[in-house]
N, C-alpha and C positions, 0 to 999 in steps of 0.2 A: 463553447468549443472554439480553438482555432485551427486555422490551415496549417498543412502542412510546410515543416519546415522544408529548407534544401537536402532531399533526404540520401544525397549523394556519399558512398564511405559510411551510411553511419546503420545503428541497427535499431530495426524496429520490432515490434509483439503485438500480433494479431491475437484478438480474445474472443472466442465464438461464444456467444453468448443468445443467440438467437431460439433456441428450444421450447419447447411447451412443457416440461416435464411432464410427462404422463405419468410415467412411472414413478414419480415421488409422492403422488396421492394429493399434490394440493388443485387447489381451483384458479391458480394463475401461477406464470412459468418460474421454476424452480429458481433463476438465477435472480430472484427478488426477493425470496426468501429471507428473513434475518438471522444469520451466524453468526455467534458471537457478540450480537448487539447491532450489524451491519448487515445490510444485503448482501448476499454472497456474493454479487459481480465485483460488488464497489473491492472486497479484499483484496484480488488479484490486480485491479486497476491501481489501485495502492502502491504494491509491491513492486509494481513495473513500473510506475510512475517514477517511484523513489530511488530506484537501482540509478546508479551512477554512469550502466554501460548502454542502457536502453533510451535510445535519441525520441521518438515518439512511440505510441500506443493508439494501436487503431480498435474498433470494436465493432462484431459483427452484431446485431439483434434480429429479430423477427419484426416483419411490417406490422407497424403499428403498435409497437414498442417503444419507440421515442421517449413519449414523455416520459413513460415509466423508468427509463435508463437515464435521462436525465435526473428525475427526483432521486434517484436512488445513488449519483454520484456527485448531488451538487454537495458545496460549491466549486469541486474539480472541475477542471475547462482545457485543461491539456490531453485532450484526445479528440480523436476523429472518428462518427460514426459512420457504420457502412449496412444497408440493408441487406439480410442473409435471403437465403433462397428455401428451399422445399426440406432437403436435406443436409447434412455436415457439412460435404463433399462441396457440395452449390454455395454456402454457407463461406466455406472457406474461399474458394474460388472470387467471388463476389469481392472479399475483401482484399486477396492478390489483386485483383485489379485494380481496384482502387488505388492500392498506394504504387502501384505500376505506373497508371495514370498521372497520378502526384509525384512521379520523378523517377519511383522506383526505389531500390533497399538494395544496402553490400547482404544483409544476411538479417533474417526471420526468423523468429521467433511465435510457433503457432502451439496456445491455452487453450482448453475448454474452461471454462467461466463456470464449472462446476468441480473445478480441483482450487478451493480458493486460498489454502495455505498455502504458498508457493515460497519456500527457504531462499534464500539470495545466494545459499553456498550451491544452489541447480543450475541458477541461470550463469552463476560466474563457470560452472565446470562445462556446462553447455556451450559456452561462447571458447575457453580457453581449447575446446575440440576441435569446433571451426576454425581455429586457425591452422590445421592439418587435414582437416578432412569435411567434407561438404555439407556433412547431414551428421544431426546425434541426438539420441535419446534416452530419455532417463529409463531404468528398469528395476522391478526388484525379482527375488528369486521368490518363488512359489513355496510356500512352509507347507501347507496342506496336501496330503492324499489325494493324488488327480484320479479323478474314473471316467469312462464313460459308459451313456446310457444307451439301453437298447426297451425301446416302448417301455418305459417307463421305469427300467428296471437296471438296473447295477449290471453291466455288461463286463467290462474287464480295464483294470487298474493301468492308468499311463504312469510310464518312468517321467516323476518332477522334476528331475532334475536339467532336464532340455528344456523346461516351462517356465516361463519367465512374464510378468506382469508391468504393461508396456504403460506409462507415466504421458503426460505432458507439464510443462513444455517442452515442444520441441523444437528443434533447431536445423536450419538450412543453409545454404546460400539461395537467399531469393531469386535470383536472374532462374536458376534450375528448377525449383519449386514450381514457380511459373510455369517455365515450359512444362515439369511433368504434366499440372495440372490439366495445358490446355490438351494434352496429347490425351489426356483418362476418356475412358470412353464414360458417356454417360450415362450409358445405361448398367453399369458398374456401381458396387456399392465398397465404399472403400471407410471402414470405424475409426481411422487416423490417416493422419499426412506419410507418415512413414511410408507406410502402402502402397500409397502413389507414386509416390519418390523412388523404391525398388522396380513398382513395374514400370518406372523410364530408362531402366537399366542403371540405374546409381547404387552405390554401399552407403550404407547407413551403418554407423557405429553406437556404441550404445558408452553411457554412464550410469555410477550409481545413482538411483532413486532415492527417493526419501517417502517414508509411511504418512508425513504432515502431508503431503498429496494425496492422497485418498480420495477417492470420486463420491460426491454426495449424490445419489442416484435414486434410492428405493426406500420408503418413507421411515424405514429404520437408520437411515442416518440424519436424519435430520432431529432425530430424539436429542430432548435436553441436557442428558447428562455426556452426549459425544465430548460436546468441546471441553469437559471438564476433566474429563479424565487424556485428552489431550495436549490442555494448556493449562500454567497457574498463573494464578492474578498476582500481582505486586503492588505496594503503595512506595512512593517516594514524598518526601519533605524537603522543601528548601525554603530558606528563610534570607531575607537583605534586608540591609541597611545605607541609606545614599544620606549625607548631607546638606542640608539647604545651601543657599546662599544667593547672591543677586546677580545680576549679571548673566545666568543661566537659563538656558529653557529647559522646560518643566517635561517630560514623558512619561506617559504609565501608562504600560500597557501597548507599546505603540502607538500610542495618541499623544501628540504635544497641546497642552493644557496651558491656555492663559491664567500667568500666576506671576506676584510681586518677588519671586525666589523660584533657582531651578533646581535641579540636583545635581552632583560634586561626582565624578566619577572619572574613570582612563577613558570608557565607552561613553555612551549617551545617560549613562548611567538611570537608566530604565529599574528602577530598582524593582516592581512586580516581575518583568520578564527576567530577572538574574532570579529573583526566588522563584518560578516559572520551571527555567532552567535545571537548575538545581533541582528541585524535585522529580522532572523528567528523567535525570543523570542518575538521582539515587534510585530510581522504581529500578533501573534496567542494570544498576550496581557497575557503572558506568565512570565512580568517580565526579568530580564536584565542578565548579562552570571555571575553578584558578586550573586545573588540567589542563583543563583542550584551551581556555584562553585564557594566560596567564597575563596580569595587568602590565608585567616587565615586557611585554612585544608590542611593539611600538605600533603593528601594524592593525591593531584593535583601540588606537586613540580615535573615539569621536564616532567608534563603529555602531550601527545599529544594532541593536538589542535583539532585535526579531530573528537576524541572522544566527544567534544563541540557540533561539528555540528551534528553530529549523533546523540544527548540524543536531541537539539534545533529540529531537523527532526523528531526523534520520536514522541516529545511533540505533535506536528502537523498532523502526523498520529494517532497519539490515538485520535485527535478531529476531524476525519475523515476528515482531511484536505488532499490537491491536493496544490506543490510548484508548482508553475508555473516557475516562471527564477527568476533569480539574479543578478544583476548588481554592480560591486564591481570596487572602485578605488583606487591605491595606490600612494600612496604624498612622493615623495624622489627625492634628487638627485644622489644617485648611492645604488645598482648597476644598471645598466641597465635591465627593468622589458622585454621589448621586446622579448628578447631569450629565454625569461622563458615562456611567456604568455603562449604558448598553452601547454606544459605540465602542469600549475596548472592550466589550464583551465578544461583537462581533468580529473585531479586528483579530482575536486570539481562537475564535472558532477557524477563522480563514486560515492563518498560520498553521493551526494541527489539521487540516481539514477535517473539524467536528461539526454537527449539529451544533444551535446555538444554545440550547438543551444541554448539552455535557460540560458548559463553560457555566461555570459559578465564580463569582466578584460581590463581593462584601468587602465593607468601609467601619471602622468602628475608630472612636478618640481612646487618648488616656485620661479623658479628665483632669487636662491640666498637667498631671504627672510627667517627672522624667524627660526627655531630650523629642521626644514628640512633641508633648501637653504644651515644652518652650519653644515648638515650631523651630527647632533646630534641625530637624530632618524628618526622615520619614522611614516606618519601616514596611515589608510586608512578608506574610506566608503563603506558603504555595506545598497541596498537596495535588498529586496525579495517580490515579489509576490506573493501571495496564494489564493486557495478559499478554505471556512470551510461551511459546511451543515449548513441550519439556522435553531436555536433553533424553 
């Protein structure tokens, strides 16, 4: 983790994460659960991490949660932990202070860590609100039959149409948010920040929601087949080819490699991270790595490679997409890829922030054969995994 940047002007996303789930039916807190292949906190930390408008991400947990929130979003290190309290309300509270303490926020952004598909087209319509109005949140409209009960029994039908299904994130200007907070009484129980925010005497305006928010709460969503009929999976291929020659240093992978020949390229000509790349661009039908950097701009001579896979990874997080693994092969007859393998194994886990587990690196020859076998170059393949929310 590090400190807080100067959080002056910029905006930050509190993510309460701090609960026990009772109600989800398991034996330790719901936001550790694995969705989608991922603990459910790590997904929203992701999302918020990656968004281009969000300056840092703070997060509430439950004492004695620590290491668990660590294991579950290494190797991320761009956030700030904050210990939650009894309740939401405390929970939330705890962490206004904290980043109040640390300089303070233009405007807040407050998650439960139990909505963890969080779309980027929320948080952009969220932020484009605040610059009009103080407070906003997402909503959707009620499709089903409202009733209410009377001991146990079907009492009499409410009009849906005044019923409206209240989302996070939500959105503030922090300096306000603050103040409602400390004004709530405590012996008050208040299910969102909204709540608070109106009883300080504020207007809260609302946005559309989106259904990929859905609150994972009662041990029926946590069933296997949810994410499937939410999301589909994609594969992409991307394949390169770099030239030898002398005079050059060698890259694969993000690791520069002691070798008598480097590769021949505009960039650093990393030629595993351009098939990398490329495979990343086609899962999310993205277009290819000559697109977004074409070798005619002069401003990607000499560029790092990794910079490639991280702009191919963001693409894929702005469409609220989950990499799943990578499987990557390199075509040479020297140097020898073996001694290398697990440090660019590691260097390409850090890059997607995966487990070291979802990065696969395989080295095979041509036997001599063709523009390999003559050590005139080298080539590689790269396939990726993903799932993206369905339209």
């Amino acid at each position: 983790m590090v400190e807080a940047r100067d959080p002056s002007e910029r905006t930050h996303t509190l993510i309460v994460a701090a609960g026990v789930g009772a109600r989800a039916g398991l034996d330790f807190p719901k936001q550790f659960e694995l969705i989608d292949g991922k603990p459910m906190v790590r997904h929203s930390v992701e999302r918020f991490l990656s968004h281009p408008a969000i300056d840092h991400v703070w997060i509430v947990v439950g004492e004695g949660q620590e290491e668990q929130l660590k294991e579950a979003l290494s190797p991320l290190a761009e956030y700030r932990l904050v210990i939650g309290g009894e309740t939401r309300q405390q929970s939330v509270f705890n962490g206004l202070t904290a980043i109040r303490d640390g300089g303070g926020a233009e405007n807040i952004l407050v998650h439960d860590a139990a909505r963890p598909f969080v779309p980027a087209r929320v948080i952009d319509d969220l932020l484009d609100r605040l610059e009009t109005a103080t407070a906003a949140i997402p909503i959707l409209p009620s499709v089903d039959t409202m009733v209410q009960l009377a001991e146990g029994q079907l009492d009499r039908t409410v009009d849906r149409s005044s019923l409206w299904r209240v989302q996070t994130p939500q959105a503030f200007h922090f300096a306000k948010l603050m103040a409602a907070h400390e004004r709530f009484a405590v012996d008050q129980n208040a299910s969102d920040d909204a709540q608070i925010f109106r009883a300080a005497g504020h207007i809260v305006t609302v946005i559309n929601g989106d259904e990929a928010l859905k609150k994972y709460t009662l041990p029926a969503d946590f069933a296997g087949d949810r994410n499937q009929h939410m999301r589909q999976t994609r594969t992409g291929m991307g394949y390169d080819v770099h030239r030898l020659a002398s005079g050059e240093d060698l890259w694969l992978g993000g690791v520069k490699i002691d070798h008598d020949k480097g590769l021949v390229g505009h960039s650093d000509a990393d030629v595993l991270l351009h098939a990398l790349t490329d495979a990343l661009l086609g899962a999310a039908a993205a277009g290819d790595i000559g697109d977004h950097f074409p070798p005619s701009d002069p401003q990607w001579r000499g560029a790092a490679s990794a910079r490639f896979v991280e702009h191919a990874a963001s693409l894929i997080a702005e469409k609220g997409g989950i990499i799943h693994n990578v499987d990557m092969t390199i075509i040479c007859e020297a140097p020898k890829i073996k001694p290398h393998r697990e440090t660019i194994r590691r260097n390409i886990a850090k890059l997607l922030s995966l487990g070291i587990d979802q990065v696969s690196i395989k080295a095979t020859t041509t036997e001599g054969l063709g523009f390999t076998g003559r050590q005139e170059g080298i080539a590689a393949q790269a396939i990726a995994t993903i799932s993206l929310e369905k339209n």
